[in-house]
N, C-alpha and C positions, 0 to 999 in steps of 0.2 A: 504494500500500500504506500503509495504516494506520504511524503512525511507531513505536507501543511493538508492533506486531507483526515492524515492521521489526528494531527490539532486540532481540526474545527472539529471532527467526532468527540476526542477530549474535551476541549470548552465546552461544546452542546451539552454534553452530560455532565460537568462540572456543575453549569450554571442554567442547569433543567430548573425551570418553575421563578430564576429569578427576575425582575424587573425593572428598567432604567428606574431611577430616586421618580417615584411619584407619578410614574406614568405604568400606560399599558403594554408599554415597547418593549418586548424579552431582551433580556440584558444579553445576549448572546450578539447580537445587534452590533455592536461598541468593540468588541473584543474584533469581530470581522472587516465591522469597518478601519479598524487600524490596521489588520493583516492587508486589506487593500491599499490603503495609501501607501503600505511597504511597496505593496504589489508594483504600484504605480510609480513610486519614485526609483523602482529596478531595485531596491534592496535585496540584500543576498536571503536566499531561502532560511536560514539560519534565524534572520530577524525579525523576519514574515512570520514564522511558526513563534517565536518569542513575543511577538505583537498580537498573534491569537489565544494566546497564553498569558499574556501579561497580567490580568487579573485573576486568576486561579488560587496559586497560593494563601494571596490575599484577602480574598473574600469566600471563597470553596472550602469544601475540605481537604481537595488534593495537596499534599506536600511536595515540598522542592525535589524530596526523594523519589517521589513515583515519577517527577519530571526528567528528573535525572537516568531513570531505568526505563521510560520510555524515551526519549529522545536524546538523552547524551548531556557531559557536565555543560556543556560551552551554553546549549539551549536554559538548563537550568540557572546558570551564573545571569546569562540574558534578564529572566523572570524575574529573578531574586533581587536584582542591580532597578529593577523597576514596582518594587514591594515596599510597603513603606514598614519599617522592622520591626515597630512596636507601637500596634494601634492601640495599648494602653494610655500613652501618650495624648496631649490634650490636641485641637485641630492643629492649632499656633505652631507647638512646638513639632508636631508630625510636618505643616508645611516649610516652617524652618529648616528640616533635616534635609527635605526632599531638595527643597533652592541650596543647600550647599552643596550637597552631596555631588549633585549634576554640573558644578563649575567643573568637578576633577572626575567624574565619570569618564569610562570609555566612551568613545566616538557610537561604539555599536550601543550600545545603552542607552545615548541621549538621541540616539536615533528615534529608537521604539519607546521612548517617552515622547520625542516630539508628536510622533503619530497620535500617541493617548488622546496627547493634550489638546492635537490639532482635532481630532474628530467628538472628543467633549464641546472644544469653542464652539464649533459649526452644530451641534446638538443645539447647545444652548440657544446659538443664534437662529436657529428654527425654531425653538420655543418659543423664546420671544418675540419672532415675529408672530405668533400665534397666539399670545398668551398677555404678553407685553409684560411691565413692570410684575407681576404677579410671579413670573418665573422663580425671581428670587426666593419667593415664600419657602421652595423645596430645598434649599441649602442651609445649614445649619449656621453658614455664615454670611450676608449676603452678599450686596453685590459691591460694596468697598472693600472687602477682604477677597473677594473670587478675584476682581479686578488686580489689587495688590498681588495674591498668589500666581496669577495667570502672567500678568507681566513681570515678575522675577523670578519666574520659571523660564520665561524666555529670554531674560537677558544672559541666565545662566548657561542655557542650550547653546546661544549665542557665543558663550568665551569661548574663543577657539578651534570652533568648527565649520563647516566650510556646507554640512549638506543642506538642499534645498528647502526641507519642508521647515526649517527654522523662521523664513523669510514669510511663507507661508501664513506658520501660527502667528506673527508676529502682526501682519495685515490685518486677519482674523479679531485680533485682540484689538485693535482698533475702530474694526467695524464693530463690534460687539460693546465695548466700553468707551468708543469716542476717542 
């Protein structure tokens, strides 16, 4: 079997019954639409399956270890490098870790985070043209901390990296917050 058909089988069943925050839209959705903007920016197969996987660990019950024994350490390192380590942690201090973290990340890592990030903005920004101001109601933080967290996620993706969809989310964040 095909390895990124292997993954979307994975995540399906991962996150069988879940749901985008507040909507009717199966979370399954988010995970693929980032395996495509891999798709599309030509990202290596490696990143593509890491970007349909990228929330698993995190929200699922699969572990890094069953990722690692299906599809290999480099794939698992991918996930882990885009997991946030300890949702005990308050929002603040979880989005704090994540903006530093990705200054000194790998190239492959802030890759399939830009993806994330990039196919969250464009979520959002279909919500709210659909919804308008109300959107925010569904985040625990609104829309001056999204705003905040969205753009120092990007300027961090930004240090030192050269690929496309950085330029991308960075547009995105503009159209969305002005």
């Amino acid at each position: 079997m095909d390895v990124i058909e292997k993954a979307i089988i994975v995540a399906s069943k991962a996150h069988d019954g879940q749901y985008r925050k507040l909507t009717n839209i199966p979370y399954i959705t988010h995970p693929l639409g980032v395996g495509l903007l891999l798709m599309k920016a030509s990202a290596r197969e490696e990143l593509i399956v890491a970007g349909i996987l990228h929330d698993t660990v995190e929200d699922t019950e699969l572990t890094l270890e069953e990722i690692s024994d299906e599809f290999g350490e480099e794939i698992a390192e991918l996930v882990e490098g885009c997991s946030e380590p300890d949702k005990s942690l308050s929002w603040e201090e979880r989005k704090e870790h994540t903006i530093t973290f990705l200054r000194t990340a790998s190239e492959d890592i802030r890759t399939v985070v830009c993806a994330d990030k990039l196919h969250n903005i464009r979520s959002i920004i279909r919500d709210f043209e659909g919804q308008g101001e109300q959107v925010w109601q569904r985040f625990s933080r609104g829309r001056n901390k999204q705003e905040w967290y969205y753009r120092n996620v990007a300027a961090s993706l930004e240090f030192a990296s050269t690929f496309p969809l950085v330029d991308e989310l960075k547009r995105e964040i503009d159209v969305l917050f002005g």
